[in-house]
N, C-alpha and C positions, 0 to 999 in steps of 0.2 A: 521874672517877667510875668504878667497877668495873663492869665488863659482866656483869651478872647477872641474870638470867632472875623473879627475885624481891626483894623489900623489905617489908618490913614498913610502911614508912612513905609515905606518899604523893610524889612527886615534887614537891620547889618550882619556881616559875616559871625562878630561876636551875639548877636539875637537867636541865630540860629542854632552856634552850638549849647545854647542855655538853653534853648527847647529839647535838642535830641538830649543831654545829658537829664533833663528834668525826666524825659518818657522813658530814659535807660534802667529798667528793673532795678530793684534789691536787689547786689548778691549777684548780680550776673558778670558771667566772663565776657570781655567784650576786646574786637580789634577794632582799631579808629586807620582808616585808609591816607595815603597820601593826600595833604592838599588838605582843603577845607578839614576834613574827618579829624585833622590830628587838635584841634584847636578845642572840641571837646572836653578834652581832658583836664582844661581848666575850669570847668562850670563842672565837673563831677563833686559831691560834697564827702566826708570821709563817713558820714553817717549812712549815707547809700550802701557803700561797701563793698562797691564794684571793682574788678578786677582787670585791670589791663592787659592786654595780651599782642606783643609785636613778634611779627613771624620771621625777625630777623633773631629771635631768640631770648626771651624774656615775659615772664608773670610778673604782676608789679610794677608797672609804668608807673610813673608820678606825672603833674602837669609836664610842659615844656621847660626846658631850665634856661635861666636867664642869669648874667653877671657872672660872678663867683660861682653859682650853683653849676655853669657850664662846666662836664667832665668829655670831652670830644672820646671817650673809649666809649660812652654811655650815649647811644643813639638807638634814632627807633627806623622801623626799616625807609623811612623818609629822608635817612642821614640826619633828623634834627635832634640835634642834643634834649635828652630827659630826664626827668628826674627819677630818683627810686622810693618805693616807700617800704615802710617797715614789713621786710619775709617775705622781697623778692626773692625771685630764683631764676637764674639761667640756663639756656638749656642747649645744645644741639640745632643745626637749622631744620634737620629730617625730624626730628623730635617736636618741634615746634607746628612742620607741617603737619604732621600724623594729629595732632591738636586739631589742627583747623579742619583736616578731613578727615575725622573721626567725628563729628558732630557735638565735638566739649564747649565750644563758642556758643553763647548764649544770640549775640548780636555781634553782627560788625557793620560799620560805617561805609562806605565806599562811596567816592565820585564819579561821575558819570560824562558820557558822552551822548546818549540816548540812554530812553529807558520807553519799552511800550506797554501797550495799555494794560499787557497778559501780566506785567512782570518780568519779560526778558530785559538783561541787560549787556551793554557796548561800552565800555570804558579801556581798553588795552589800545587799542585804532580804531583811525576814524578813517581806513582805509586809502588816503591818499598818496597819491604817487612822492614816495620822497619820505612821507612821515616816520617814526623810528615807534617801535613797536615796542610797550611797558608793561605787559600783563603780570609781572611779579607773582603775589599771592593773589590776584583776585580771585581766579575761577575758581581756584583751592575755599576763598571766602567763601564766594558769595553761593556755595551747593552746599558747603559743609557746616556753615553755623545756621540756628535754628530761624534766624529772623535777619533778612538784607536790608540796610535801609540804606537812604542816599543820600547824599549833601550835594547839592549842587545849583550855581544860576540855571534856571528856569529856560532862558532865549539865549542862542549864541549871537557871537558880535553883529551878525547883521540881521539879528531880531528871529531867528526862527526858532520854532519850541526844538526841546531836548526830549517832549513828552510828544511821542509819537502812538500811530497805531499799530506799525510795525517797523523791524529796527531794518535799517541802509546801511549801518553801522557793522563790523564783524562780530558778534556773540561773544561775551562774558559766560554769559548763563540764563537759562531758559526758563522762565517764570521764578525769579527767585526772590525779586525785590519785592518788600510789602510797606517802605514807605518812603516818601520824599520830601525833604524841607529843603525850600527855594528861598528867596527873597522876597516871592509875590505873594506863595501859597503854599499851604502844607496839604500832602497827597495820602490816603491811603487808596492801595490795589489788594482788591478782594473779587474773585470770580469774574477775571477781566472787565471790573468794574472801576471806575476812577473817582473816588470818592475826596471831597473838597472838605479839608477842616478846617482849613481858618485861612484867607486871604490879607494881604497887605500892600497900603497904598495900589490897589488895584480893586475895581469892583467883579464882581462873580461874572456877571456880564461881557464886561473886556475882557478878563479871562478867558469865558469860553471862545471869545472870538478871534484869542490868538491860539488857542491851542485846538490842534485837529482832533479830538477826542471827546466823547459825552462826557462831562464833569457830572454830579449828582453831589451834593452837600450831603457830606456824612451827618 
């Protein structure tokens, strides 16, 4: 996909994960979250020579596996079947953590429920009466690898941003994320700053007027 600051068209779910894969380092270890994050894994190229990493116990992820290549022993901590590549290794689930909170993760992906302007993030609950509470690996992620970044729709179902100034939401982790790819716009957070790289099918303008936060164009 061309690096352009503008589209006319909104980002599909497949656009998005070819951006985060295109900005994911050389060479870095990386975990892809539940949900959007794990889709990823197919826009990675083997020439990158990025490393997978699910913290249900496994280096070496391969895309999603599909048809014949499905092995239901072989899943990633989303329960979706994946593929391996050449000089995987398995490991322990405690072994896998000590990974993520040791600070060896280069990047991980993670979805969100909010995200504010600081960098805090709310993705486990969305505190309501009833809901069932999923925080897995994230808080483990999103303190212990070097760089958070987010995939997520931009507005929930009845249009309100997810990009707040501060979170209603219960805590993830406190200033950890530094970037976000939406549908509409791609975010970095630097110095409680919310900086705009590239908008789609939306202008800069209606952006800021649905989001409560000072945008600035990176």
């Amino acid at each position: 996909m061309a690096d352009v600051r503008t589209t006319e068209e909104k980002l599909t779910r497949d656009e998005m994960a070819q951006l985060v894969a295109r900005d994911i380092p050389a060479g870095a270890f990386v975990n892809l979250g539940i949900g959007q994050p794990t889709n990823v894994s197919n826009f990675l190229t083997a020439d990158q020579g990025v490393t997978l990493h699910t913290e249900n116990g496994m280096l070496g992820m391969g895309p999603v596996a599909t048809g014949e290549d499905i092995d239901e022993d072989l899943i990633n901590a989303g329960k979706i079947p994946v593929t391996e590549l050449p000089g995987a290794a398995y490991f322990h689930h405690a072994d896998s953590f000590a990974m993520m909170r040791g600070g060896h993760l280069d990047v991980c992906v993670l979805g969100a429920f909010q995200i504010s302007q600081a960098g805090d993030l709310a993705n486990w609950h969305t505190g309501a009466e009833g809901a069932i509470p999923a925080v897995g690996g994230a808080m483990d992620l999103a303190i212990g690898a070097k760089e958070t970044w987010v995939m997520m729709s931009l507005f929930t179902k009845t249009g309100e941003s997810k990009l707040v100034e501060t979170l209603s939401y219960p805590v993830t982790g406190l200033g950890c994320v530094s970037r976000i790819y939406t549908e509409v716009a791609i975010f970095e957070l630097r110095d409680a700053k919310v900086l705009v790289r590239s908008v789609h099918g939306i202008s800069f303008d209606q952006l800021q007027a649905k989001v409560p936060v000072e945008l600035t164009w990176a």
